[in-house]
N, C-alpha and C positions, 0 to 999 in steps of 0.2 A: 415638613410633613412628607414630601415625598423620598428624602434620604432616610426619615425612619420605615417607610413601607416599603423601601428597597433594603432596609437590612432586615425586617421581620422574615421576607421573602427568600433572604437572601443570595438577592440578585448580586453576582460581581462587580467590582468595582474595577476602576485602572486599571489594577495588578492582576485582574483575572479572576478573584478568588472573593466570595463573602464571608458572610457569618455560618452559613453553615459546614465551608471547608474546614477541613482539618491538621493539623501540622503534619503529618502525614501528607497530606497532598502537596501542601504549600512547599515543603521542603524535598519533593520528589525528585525536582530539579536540581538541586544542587550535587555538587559533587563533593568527595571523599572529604570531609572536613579534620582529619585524621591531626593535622599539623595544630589542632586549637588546645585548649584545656579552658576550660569553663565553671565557674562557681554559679549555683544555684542554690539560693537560700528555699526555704520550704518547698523543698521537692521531695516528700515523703508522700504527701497524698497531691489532688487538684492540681490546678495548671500549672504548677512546679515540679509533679511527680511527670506529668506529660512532656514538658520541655525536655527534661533530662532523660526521657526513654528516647527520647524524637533524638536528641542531638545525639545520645550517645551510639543509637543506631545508623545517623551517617558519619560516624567514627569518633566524635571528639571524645577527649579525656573527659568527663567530667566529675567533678568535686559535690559532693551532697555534704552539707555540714547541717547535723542537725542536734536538737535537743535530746531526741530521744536514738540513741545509737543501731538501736535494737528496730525500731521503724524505718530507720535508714537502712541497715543492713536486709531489713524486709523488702525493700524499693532496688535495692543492687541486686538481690537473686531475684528476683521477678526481672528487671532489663539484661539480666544475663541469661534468664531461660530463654529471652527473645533471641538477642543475640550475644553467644558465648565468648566472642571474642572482643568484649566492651572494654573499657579501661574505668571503672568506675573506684571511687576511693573514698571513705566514710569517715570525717571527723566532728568530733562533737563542736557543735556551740549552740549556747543559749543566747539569742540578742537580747534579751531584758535584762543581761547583766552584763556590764561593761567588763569587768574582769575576763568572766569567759570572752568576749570578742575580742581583747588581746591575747587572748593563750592562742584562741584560733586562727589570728596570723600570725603569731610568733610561732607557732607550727608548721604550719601554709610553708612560710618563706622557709622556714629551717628546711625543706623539703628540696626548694633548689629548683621550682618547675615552674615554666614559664604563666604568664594567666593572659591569655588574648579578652576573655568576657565575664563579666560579673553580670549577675542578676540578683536582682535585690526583688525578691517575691512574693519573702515571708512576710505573712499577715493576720491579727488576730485583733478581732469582735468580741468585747467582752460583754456578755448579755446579763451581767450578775451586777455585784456594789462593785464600790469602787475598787482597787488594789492595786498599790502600791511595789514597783520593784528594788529591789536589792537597796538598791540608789538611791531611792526614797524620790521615784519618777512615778509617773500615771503610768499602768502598764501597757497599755494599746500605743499613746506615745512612745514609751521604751523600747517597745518590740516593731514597731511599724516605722518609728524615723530613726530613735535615738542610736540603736542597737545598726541600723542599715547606715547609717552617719557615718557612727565610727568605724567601720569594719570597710566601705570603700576608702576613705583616708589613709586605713594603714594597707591597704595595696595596692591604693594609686600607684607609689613608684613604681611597684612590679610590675605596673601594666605597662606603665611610660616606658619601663626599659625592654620590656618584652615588643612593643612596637618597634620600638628602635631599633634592636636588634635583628627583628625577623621581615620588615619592613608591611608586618600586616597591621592595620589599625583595630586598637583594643576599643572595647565596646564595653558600657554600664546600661545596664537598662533597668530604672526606678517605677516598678509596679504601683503604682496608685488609683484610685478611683477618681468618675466625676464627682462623687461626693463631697471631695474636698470646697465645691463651690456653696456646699450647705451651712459653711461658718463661716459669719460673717464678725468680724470687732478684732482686739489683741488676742492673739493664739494666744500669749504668754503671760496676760496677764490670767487670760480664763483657765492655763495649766495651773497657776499658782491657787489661781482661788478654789479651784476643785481641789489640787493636792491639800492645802491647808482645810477643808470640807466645808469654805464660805458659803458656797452654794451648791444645789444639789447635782448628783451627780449622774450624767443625760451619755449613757454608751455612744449614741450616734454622732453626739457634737463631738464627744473623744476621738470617736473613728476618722468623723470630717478633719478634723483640726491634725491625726497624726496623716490624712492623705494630704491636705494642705502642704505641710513641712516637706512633704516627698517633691512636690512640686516647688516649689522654693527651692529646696537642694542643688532641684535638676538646674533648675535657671542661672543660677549662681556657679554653679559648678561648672557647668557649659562653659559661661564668660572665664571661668580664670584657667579652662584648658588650654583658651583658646589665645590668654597671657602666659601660660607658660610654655607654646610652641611642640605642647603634647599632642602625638598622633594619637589620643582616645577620647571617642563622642561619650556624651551622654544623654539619654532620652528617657523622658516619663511616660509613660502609657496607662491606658484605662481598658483593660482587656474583656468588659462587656457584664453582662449580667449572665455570672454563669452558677450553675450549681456543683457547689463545691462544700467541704468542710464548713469553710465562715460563715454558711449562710445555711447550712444544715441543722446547724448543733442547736438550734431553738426548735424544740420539739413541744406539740400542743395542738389539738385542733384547728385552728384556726394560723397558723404556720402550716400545715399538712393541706389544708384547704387550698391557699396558697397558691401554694407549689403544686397544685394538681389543675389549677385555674392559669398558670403563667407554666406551666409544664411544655406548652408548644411553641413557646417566645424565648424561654430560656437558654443558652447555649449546655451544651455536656462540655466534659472536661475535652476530649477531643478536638472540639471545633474549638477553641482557643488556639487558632494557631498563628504560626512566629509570623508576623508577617510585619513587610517595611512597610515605616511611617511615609504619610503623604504630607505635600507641601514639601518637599527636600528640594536642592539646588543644588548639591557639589557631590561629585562621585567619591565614594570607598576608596580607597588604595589596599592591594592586597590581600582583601578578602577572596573568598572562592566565588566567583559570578553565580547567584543565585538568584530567582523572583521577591525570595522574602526570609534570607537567611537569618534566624534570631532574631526575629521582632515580636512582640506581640501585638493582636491589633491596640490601635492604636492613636490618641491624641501626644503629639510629640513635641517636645521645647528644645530641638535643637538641629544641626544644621545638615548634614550627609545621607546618602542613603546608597543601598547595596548596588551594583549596576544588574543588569538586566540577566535575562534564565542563560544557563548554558547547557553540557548535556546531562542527560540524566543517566545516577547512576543506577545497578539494581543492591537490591537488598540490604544488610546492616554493613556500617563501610569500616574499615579498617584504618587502623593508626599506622602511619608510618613513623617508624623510630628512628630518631636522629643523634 
């Protein structure tokens, strides 16, 4: 009771910072991260369009892959009227279709550029019948685990050699919800029986069960980084109740009510900010000493965390070319 009356209030925690700071503040500490390049899936609108205005502004490359080319390219001239001198770079992918998320890293890599951070972001609520992708998947499944599955698989190496190389440790961070704890039985068996239309079909258990898989990914994926002697973490986080896209698009009285009843508990896109995971025990290697570089708040399933502030830079930070 009292850790929830301390985050409505948002009182600080540990690290300094609550629920109502913002990446923006969180990340004021840090220095020139100009040496990174970063993938962020849905970062066209919500706390994907905010990470990557945040990162890109203390230098890093960052990567926007998205569905609609023409949204992303709206998202790169808005962080470049902020700051002109961004590196930002716009490739198409759809994660509900497996095809496109190989084109997207056989692209990626054709490119030749290193990837220190993946974020796997992208998220989609479907508030309608059921529907099926390409693949003949649930689509909230497809788009929320299957599609983020495979697309850090095929750049794990990159990251592995990209650590290796540059001796900074490569970072995945798998957005999911607490929600995932609202399905309870076989994820797989209740994928098949909704795919085949056994039984009826409940968006929420969908959403729970593709947050669930995020969380499993994470857990698993952790242990075999940590068999193959790869300098890259992986963490799942639960970035809060905020108002966003997923939770807009049901529109109706009673949704608008709502949101004008929890309008002063809600976070905005802004206070979602990167901030490290607690409970950690082993320091970073070669990241840029930051309070809370690249995290989002967060519940987390794995082992490292950033070391402590250093100094602060001012304004949007520059890439240095290598």
């Amino acid at each position: 009771m009292l850790q929830a009356a301390r985050y409505l209030l948002g009182s600080p925690g540990a690290s300094g910072f609550g629920s109502k700071s913002t990446a923006d503040e969180v990340t004021a500490a840090c220095p020139d991260l100009g040496s990174l390049t970063a993938i962020i899936t849905g970062a066209t609108s919500g706390i994907g369009a905010e990470t990557a205005r945040v990162l890109a502004k203390r230098g890093a490359r960052v990567v926007i892959p998205a569905r609609s080319v023409k949204a992303a390219e709206d998202m790169r001239a808005r962080i470049l009227g902020e700051c002109p001198g961004a590196d930002i770079l716009v490739l198409h992918l759809d994660l509900s279709s497996l095809a496109s998320v190989r084109d997207f890293a056989r692209r990626f890599l054709s490119l030749g550029l290193p990837l220190d951070l993946l974020i796997n972001n992208a998220g989609k609520f479907s508030h309608g019948q059921l529907a099926l992708s390409e693949d003949g998947v649930e689509m909230t499944f497809a788009t929320n685990y299957l599609g983020h599955f495979l697309l850090t698989k095929l750049l794990l190496g990159k990251m592995a050699e990209t650590a290796a190389a540059t001796g900074v440790q490569g970072r995945i961070v798998n957005v999911s919800s607490s929600v995932h704890g609202w399905f309870s039985g076989d994820w797989a068996d209740y994928l098949k029986l909704v795919t085949r239309r056994k039984i009826p079909y409940d968006a929420t258990q969908a959403y729970a069960v593709s947050k669930l898989a995020n969380v499993l990914h994470t857990k698993e994926l952790a242990a075999r980084l940590q068999e193959m002697g790869a300098d890259v973490t992986v963490n799942c986080v639960h970035p809060g109740i905020v108002r966003t896209r997923l939770n807009r698009d049901r529109e109706g009285l009673i949704t608008d009510l709502v949101f004008v009843l929890l309008s002063k508990l809600l976070k905005t896109i802004p206070q979602v900010r990167l901030r490290r995971p607690r409970a950690t025990r082993r320091c970073t290697r070669g990241w840029p000493v930051c309070p809370a570089a690249t995290w989002p708040t967060a519940t987390r399933l794995s082992h490292r965390r950033p070391p402590q502030a250093a100094a602060r830079p001012r304004g949007c930070g520059r890439r240095r070319r290598t």
